[in-house]
C-alpha positions in Angstrom: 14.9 -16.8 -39.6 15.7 -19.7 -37.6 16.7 -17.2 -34.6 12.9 -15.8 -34.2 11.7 -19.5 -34.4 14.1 -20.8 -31.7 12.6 -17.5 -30.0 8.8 -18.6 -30.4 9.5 -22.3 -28.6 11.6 -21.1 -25.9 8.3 -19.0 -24.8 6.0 -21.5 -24.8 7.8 -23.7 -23.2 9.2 -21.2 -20.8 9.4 -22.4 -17.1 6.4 -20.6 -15.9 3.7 -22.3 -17.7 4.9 -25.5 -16.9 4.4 -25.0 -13.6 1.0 -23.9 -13.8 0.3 -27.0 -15.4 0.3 -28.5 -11.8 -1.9 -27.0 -9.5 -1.9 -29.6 -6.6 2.2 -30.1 -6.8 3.5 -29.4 -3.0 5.0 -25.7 -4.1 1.2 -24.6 -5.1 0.0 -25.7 -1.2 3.0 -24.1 0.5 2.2 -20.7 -1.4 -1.2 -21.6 0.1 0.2 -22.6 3.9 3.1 -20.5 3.6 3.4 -21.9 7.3 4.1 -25.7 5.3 7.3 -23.8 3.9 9.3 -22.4 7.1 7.6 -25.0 10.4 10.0 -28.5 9.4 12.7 -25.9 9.8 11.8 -24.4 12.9 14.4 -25.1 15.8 12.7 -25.0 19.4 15.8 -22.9 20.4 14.6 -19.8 18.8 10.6 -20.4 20.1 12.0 -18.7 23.2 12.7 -15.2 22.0 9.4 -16.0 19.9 7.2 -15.6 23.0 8.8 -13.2 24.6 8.7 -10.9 21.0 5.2 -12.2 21.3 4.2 -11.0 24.5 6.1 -7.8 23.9 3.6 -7.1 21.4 1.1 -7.8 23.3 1.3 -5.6 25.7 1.6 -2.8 23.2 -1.4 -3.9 21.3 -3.6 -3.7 24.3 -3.7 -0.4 25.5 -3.3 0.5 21.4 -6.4 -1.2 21.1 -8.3 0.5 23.3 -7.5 3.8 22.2 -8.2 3.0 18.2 -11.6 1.8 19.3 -11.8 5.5 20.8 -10.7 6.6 17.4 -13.1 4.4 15.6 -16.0 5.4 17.5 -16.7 2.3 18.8 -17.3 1.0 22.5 -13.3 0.3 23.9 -13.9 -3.5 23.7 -14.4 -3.4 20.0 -10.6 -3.0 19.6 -9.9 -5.6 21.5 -12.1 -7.9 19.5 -10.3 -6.7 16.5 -6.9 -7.4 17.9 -6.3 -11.3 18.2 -8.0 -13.0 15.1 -5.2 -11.8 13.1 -2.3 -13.2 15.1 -3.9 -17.1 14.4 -4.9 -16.6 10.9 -1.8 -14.7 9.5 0.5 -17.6 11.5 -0.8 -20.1 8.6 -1.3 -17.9 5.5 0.7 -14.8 5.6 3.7 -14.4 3.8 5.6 -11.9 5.7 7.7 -13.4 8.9 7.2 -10.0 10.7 4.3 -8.4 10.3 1.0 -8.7 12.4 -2.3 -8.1 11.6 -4.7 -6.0 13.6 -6.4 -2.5 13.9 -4.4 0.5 12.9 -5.3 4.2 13.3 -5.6 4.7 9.8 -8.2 1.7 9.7 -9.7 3.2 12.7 -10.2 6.3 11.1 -11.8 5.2 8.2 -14.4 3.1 10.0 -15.1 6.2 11.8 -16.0 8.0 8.9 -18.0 4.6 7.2 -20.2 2.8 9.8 -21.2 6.1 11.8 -20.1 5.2 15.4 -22.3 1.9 15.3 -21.1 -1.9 16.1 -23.1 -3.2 13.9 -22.1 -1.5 10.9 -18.3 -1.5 12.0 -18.8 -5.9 12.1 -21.2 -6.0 8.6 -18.0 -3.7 7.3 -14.8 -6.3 8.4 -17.0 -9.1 6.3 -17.6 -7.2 3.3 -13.9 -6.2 3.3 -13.1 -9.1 4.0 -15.1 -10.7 1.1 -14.1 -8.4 -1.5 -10.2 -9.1 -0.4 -10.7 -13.1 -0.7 -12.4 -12.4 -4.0 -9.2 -10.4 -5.6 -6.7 -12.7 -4.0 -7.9 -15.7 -5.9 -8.4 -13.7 -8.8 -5.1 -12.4 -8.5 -5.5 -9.2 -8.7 -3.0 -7.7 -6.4 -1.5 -6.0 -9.3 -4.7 -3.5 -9.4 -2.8 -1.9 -5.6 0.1 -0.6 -8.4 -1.8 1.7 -9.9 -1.5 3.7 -6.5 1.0 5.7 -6.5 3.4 6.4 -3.5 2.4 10.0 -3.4 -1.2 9.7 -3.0 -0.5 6.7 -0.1 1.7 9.4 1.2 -0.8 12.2 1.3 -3.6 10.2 2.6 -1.5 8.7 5.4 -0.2 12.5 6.3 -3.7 13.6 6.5 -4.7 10.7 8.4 -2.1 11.7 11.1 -3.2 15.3 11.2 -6.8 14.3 11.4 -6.4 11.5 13.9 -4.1 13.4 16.6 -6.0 16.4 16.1 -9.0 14.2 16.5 -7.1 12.9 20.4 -7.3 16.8 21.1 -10.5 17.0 22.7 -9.5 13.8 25.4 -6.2 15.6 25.9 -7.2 18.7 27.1 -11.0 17.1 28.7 -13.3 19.1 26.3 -16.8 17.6 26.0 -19.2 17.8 22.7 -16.4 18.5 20.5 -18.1 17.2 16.6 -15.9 14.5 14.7 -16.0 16.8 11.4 -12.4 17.9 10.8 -13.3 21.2 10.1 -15.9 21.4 12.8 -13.8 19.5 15.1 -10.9 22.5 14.2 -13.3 25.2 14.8 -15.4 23.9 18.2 -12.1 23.1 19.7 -10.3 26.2 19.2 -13.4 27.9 20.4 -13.6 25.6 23.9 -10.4 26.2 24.7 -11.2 28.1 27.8 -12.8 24.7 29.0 -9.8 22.4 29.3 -9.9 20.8 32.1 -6.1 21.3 33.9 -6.0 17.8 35.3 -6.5 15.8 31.6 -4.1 18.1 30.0 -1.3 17.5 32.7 -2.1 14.1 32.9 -2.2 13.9 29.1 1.1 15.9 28.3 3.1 13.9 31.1 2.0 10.5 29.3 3.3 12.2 26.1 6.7 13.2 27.5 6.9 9.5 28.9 6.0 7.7 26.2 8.3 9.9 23.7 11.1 9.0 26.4 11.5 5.8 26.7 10.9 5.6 23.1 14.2 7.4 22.5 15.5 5.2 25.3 14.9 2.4 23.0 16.2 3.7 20.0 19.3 4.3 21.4 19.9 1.2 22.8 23.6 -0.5 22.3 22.7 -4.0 20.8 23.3 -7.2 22.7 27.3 -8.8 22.5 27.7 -12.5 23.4 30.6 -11.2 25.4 28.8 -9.1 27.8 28.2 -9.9 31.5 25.6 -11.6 32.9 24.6 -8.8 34.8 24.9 -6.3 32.2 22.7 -8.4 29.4 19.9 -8.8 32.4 19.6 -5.0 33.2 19.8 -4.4 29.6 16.9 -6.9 29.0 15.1 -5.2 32.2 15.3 -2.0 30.3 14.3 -3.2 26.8 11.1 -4.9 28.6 10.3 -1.3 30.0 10.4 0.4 26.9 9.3 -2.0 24.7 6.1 -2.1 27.1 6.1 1.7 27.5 2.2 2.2 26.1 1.0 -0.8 28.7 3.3 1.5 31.5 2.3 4.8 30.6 -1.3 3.7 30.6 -1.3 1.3 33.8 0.4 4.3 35.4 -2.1 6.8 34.2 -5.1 4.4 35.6 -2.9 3.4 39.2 -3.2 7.7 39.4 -6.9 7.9 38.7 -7.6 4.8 40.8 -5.9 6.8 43.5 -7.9 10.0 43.3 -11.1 7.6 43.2 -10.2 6.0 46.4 -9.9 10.0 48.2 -13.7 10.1 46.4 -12.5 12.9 44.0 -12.2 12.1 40.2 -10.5 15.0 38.1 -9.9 12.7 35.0 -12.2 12.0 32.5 -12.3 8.3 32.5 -13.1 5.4 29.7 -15.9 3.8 31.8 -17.4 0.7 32.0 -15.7 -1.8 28.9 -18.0 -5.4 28.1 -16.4 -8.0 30.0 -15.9 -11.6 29.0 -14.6 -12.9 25.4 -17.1 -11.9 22.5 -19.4 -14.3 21.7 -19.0 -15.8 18.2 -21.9 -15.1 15.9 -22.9 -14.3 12.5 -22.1 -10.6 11.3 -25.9 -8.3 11.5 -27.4 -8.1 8.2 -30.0 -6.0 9.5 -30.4 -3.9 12.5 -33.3 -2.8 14.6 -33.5 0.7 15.6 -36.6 2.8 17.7 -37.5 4.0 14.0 -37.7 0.1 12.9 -35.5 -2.1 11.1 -32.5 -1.0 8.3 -32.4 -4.1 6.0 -28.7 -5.3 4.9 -29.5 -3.2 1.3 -30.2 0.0 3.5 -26.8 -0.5 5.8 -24.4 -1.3 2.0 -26.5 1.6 0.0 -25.7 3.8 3.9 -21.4 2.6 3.7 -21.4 3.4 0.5 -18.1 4.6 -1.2 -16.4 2.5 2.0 -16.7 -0.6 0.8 -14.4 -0.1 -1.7 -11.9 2.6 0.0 -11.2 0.4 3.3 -10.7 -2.7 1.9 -8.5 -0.8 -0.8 -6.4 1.2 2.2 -6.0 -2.1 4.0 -4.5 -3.7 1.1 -2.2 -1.2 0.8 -1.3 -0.1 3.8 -0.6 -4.1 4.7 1.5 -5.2 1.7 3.3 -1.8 1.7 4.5 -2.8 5.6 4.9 -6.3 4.4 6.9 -5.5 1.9 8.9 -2.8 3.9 9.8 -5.9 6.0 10.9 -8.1 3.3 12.9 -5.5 1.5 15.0 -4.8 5.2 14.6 -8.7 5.9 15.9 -10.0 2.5 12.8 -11.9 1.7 10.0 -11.8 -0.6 5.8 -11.4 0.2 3.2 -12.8 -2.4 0.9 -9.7 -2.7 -1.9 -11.8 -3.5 -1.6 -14.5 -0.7 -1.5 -11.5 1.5 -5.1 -10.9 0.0 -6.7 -14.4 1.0 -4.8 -13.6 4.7 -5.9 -10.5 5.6 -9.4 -11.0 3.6 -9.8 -14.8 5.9 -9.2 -12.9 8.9 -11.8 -10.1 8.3 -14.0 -12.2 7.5 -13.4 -14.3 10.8 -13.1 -11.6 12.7 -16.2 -10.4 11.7 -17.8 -13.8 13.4 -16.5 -12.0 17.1 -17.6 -8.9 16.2 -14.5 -6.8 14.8 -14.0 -4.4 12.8 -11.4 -4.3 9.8 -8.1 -4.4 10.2 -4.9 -4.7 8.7 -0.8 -4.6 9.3 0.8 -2.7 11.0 4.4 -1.1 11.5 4.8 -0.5 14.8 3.6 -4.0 16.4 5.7 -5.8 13.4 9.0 -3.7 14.3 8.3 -5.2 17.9 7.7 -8.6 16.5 10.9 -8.9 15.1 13.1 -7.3 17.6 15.6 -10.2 18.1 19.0 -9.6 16.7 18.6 -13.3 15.3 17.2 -12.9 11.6 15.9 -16.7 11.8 13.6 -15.3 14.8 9.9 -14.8 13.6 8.3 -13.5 16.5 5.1 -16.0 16.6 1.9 -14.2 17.1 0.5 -16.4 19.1 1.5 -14.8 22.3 0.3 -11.6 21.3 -3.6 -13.4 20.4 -3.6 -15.1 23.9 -2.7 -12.2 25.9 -5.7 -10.5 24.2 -8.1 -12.8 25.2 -6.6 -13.0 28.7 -7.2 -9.4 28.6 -10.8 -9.6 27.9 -11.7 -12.4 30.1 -9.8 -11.4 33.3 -9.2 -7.4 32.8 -11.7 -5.3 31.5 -13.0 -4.6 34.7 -9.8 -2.7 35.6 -10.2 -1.0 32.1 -12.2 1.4 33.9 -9.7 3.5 35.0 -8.1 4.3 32.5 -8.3 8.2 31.6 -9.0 9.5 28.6 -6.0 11.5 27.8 -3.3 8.6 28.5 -5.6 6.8 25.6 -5.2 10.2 23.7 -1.2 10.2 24.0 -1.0 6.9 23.2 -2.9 7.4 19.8 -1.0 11.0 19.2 2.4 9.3 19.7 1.4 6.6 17.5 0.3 8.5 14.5 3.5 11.2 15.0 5.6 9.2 12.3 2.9 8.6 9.8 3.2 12.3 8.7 6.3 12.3 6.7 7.5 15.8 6.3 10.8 14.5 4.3 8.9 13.1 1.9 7.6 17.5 0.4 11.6 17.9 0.3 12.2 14.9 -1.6 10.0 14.9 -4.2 11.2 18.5 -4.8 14.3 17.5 -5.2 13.7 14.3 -7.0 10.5 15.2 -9.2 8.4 18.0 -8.5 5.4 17.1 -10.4 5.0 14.2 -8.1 3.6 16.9 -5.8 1.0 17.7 -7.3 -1.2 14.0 -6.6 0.6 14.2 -2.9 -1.0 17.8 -2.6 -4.0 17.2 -3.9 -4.8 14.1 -2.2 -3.8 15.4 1.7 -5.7 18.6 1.2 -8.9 17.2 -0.1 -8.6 13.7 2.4 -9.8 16.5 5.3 -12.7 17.2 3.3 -14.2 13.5 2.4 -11.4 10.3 2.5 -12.8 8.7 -0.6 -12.3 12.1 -2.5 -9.0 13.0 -1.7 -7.8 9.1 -2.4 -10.0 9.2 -6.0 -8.7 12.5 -7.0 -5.1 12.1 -6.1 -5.2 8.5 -8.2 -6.9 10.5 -11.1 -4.1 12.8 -11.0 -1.6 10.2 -11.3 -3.0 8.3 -13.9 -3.3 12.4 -16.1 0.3 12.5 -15.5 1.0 8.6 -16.7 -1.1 9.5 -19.7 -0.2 12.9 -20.3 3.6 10.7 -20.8 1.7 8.0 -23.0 0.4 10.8 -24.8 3.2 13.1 -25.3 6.5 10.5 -25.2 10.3 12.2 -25.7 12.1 12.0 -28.5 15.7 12.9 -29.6 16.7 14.1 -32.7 20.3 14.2 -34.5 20.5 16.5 -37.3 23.2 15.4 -40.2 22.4 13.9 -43.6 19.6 12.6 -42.9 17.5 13.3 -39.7 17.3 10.9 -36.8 14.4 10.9 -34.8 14.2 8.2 -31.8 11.0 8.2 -29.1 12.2 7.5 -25.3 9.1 5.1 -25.0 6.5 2.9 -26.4 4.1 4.0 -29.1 0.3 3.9 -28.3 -2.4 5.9 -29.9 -2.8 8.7 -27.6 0.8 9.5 -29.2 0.2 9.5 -33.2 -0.6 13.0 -33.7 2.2 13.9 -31.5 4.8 12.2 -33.1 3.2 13.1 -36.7 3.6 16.4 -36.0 7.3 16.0 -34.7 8.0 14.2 -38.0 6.1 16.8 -40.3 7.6 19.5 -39.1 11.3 18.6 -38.8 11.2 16.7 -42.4 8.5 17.4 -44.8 7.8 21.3 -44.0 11.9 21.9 -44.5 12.7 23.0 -47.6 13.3 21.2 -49.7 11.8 18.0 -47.5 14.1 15.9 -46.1 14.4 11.6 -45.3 13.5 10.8 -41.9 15.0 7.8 -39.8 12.8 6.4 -37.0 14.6 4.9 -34.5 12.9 2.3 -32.6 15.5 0.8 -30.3 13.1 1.6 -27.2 9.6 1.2 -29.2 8.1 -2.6 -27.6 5.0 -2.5 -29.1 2.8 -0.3 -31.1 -1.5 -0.8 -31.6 -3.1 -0.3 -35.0 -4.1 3.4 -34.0 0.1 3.9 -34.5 0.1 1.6 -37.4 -2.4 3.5 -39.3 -0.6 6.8 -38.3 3.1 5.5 -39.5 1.3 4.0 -42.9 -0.1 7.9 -43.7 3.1 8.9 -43.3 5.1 6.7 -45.5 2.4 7.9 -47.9 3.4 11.7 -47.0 6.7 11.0 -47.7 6.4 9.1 -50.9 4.4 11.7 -52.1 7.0 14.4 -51.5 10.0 12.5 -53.1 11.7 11.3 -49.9 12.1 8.5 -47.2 11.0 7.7 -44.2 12.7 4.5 -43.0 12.8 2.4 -39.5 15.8 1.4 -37.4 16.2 -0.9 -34.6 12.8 -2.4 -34.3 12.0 -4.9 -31.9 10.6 -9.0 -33.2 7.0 -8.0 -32.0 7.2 -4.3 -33.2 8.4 -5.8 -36.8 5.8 -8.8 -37.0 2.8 -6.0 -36.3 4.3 -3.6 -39.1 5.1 -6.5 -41.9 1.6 -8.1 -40.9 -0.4 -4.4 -41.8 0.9 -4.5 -45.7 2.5 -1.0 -44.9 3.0 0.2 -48.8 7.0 1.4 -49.1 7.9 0.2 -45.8 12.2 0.2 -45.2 13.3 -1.6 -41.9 17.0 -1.6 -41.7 19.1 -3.9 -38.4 21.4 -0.6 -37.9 21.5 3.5 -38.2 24.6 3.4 -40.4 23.1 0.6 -42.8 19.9 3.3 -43.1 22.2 6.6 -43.6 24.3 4.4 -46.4 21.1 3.5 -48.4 19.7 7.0 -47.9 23.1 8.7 -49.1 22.7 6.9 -51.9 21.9 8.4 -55.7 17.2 8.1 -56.4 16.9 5.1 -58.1 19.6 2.9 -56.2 18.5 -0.2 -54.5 17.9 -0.8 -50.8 21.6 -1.5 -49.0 20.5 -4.9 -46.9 16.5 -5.0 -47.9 15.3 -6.9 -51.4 12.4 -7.2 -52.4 12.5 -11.4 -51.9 13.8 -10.9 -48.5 10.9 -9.2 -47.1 8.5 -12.0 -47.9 10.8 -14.6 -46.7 11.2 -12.2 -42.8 7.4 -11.9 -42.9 6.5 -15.8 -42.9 8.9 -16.6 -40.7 8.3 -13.8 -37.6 4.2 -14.4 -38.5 5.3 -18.5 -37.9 7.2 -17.5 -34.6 
């Protein structure tokens, strides 16, 4: 079979392997330095509209930074920490051209849940993460992120939004003591209702309407025309600035109104308080901390995170390539999901050296980032890290002022678009047994995170079994019956397809010959092999044939290499209907009994 042979050396000498052969060539650093790839083609004309993408950024990630920290549980100037590492490191190792890196609500949340309102177990957290990301990106396991299905990201991000802006309820309406529980959360907040305070909820609701204004005001924006008038492509500029910056606005406004009321020497806001100054000092992350009841060793504070160290670096993986790759997809370029692992696992784990906490990609700063109608633009993080640090050296002072409900209608409008209501509709429409993961997962993510993610993966992986287990087949009735599987044959399908074959040919009466068609069979295990070989035994015991059609090379080499007693492969359907058709006794129409030697050697030498 000189085809199959010519088959066997084009595969190992296929393209792929001969580049692995050189590890140190200049294409294996630039997919380590993406940065290598794109800077000796960087024109100073578009590093312009870079800073000013950059700085637009910036002063969204600010005021978004305070709030997640508010979310996270942790003191306000813990997300600021967590906001600038990733603008250096992802500049030199991420893949994506718009995306940023730095804490997200969902993030937020989950640190929430995991480190139990302490600093310390928030930083120990970022370097674990961090560690266990570094790990699978030079193992190259980025693959492991595909076993999670859209659904269950879908239903843990929509319970993430209901549990995070519910969570923002409390500082919207000025209610004190409220637990961080969902369900106690729900309950305590429905119940102190009576105590809103009226100056946090108007203050808190007018930041909402403002903030969902001028987003609109963006989104509706005509683009920029060469043609235009000076005057006309300044104001439009003016206005693009204004709602581009609305969070930084909406909250410098909020604080300019509480600053005023502190000034008459009455304060009816409920304000953020007193935030660290200065930049954080750059230290090791706490592998113990000492408490009044003595010292938690660094076993005590992993044993106390628990299922966390596996769920937030897992979420930040995902919910960083799935942004990344939303940006490619719209971008027309491609992201290395496992040089996104050494990125955002380097820049936990640095991060962790200036005390944040994890953190990942994110959306709503990337869409920013790459604003410029010029593709080639990039939006260079850099602005957006400086501006950070410039906030914590020279700001946090004025922090003070800032209420509690503008932080609370930042976060609310931020999360608003993570809960996807289309998505119930589609999957309807489109497959409705997708539901069932997406449903299980948001209902039981209110209850405990790692549960609802575990148990909406385990009901994927039943319903990608349960179509291993149980694959379609078609069957054509006529002289002879047809019987073709939709899908590959593995041994949780044997007894299925025995009992499709059984019934159909050798319980009719009288028993019938049986074609197999294989066309979409690409490989079988010995589980399957044993299972076809008791049937060709079946069949020669009740007088008639069971025969194959259409089988792949590597299908064909496993079932010549078992020995399979009376085993009939034929290239075609009508070849197999013409040899069945014929009178007992005839001989095969295109299978000898020298030929089948002679196709065994050579596919078992290919």
């Amino acid at each position: 079979m000189p085809s199959v042979k010519v088959l066997g050396q084009a595969r190992s000498s296929s393209p792929g392997m001969t580049r692995n052969t050189c590890c140190c060539s200049p294409g294996a650093v630039q997919r380590l330095l993406p940065i290598l790839a794109w800077l000796p083609n960087y024109s100073m004309q578009w590093l312009k509209m870079d800073i000013i993408a950059g700085l637009s950024v910036g002063l969204t990630v600010v005021p978004q930074a305070l709030a997640y920290a508010e979310v996270a549980g942790l003191p306000p100037q813990y997300g600021l920490y967590s906001a600038f590492m990733g603008c250096f490191v992802y500049f030199f190792l991420g893949t994506s051209r718009d995306m940023t890196l730095g804490p997200t609500a969902i993030m937020s949340l989950l640190v929430s849940f995991y480190t139990f309102h302490e600093p310390a177990y928030a930083v120990l957290l970022a370097f674990l993460s961090g560690c266990i990301q570094l790990i699978m990106g030079f193992l190259r396991l980025g693959f492991l992120l595909d076993f999670i299905s859209c659904p269950v990201i879908k239903g843990f991000t929509s319970a993430a939004a209901v549990t995070i802006g519910f969570g923002q309820i409390k500082n919207l309406l000025g209610l004190q003591n409220i637990p961080r529980q969902f369900f106690l959360q729900v309950y305590r907040t429905f119940l102190s209702i009576g105590e809103t305070r009226v100056a946090d909820a108007v203050l808190g609701l007018v930041c909402m309407v403002l903030l969902l204004v001028l987003k609109l005001m963006r989104d509706h924006m005509p683009p920029v025309h060469p043609e235009m008038p000076p005057g006309v492509r300044l104001s439009h500029g003016l206005v693009w600035a204004a709602t581009t910056a609305r969070n930084a606005l909406v909250v410098s406004f909020a604080a300019l109104v509480a600053y005023s009321f502190e000034v008459t020497g009455c304060q009816p806001f409920v304000l953020t308080g007193e935030t660290a100054e200065g930049l954080p000092p750059v230290r090791t992350p706490p592998f113990s901390v000492t408490t009044a009841n003595g010292t938690i060793s660094f076993t005590e504070m992993v044993q106390d995170m628990g299922a966390g160290l596996a769920v937030v670096p897992l979420m930040g993986l995902l919910e960083s390539i799935a942004v990344a790759k939303a940006f490619a997809s719209q971008n027309n370029y491609r992201v290395d999901a496992n040089q996104e692992l050494l990125a955002i696992g380097l820049t936990n784990v640095l991060g962790s050296l200036v005390s944040s906490y994890p953190v990942t990609g994110s959306f709503g700063r990337g869409l920013l980032a790459g604003w410029d109608p010029d593709p080639q633009v990039t939006g260079a993080p850099y602005p957006t890290g400086a501006l950070v640090l410039l906030s914590l050296n020279y700001l946090t002072s004025q922090f003070y002022y800032i209420p509690k409900a503008a932080l609370a209608a930042v976060i609310i409008m931020a999360v608003a678009p993570l809960f996807d209501t289309k998505i119930f509709w589609t999957l309807w429409r489109v497959k409705r047994l997708d539901l069932l993961p997406l449903c299980v997962t948001f209902l039981l993510c209110f209850w405990e995170v790692q549960y609802g993610i575990l148990a909406g993966a385990l009901v994927s992986v039943l319903i990608l079994l349960h179509a291993v287990a149980r694959p379609g087949t078609q069957v054509s009735e006529g002289p002879v019956i047809v019987l073709q599987p939709a899908s590959g044959l593995h041994f949780p399908a044997v007894e299925a397809l025995r009992e499709a074959i059984v019934s159909r040919a050798l319980e009719a009466s009288p028993p019938r010959c049986l074609v197999l068609e294989c066309t979409h069979v690409c490989s079988i295990d010995y589980t399957v092999v044993l299972g076809l070989g008791e049937l060709l035994q079946d069949f020669h015991k009740q007088g008639v044939s069971l025969v194959f059609v259409g089988l792949q090379v590597p299908v064909l080499r496993v079932l010549l290499s078992a020995d399979l007693k009376g085993f009939q492969y034929f290239s075609t359907l009508e070849e197999a209907e013409k040899y069945l058709g014929q009178e007992p006794g005839t001989q095969p129409y295109n299978i000898c009994e020298d030929s089948v030697p002679e196709l065994k050697a050579a596919l078992l030498e290919a």
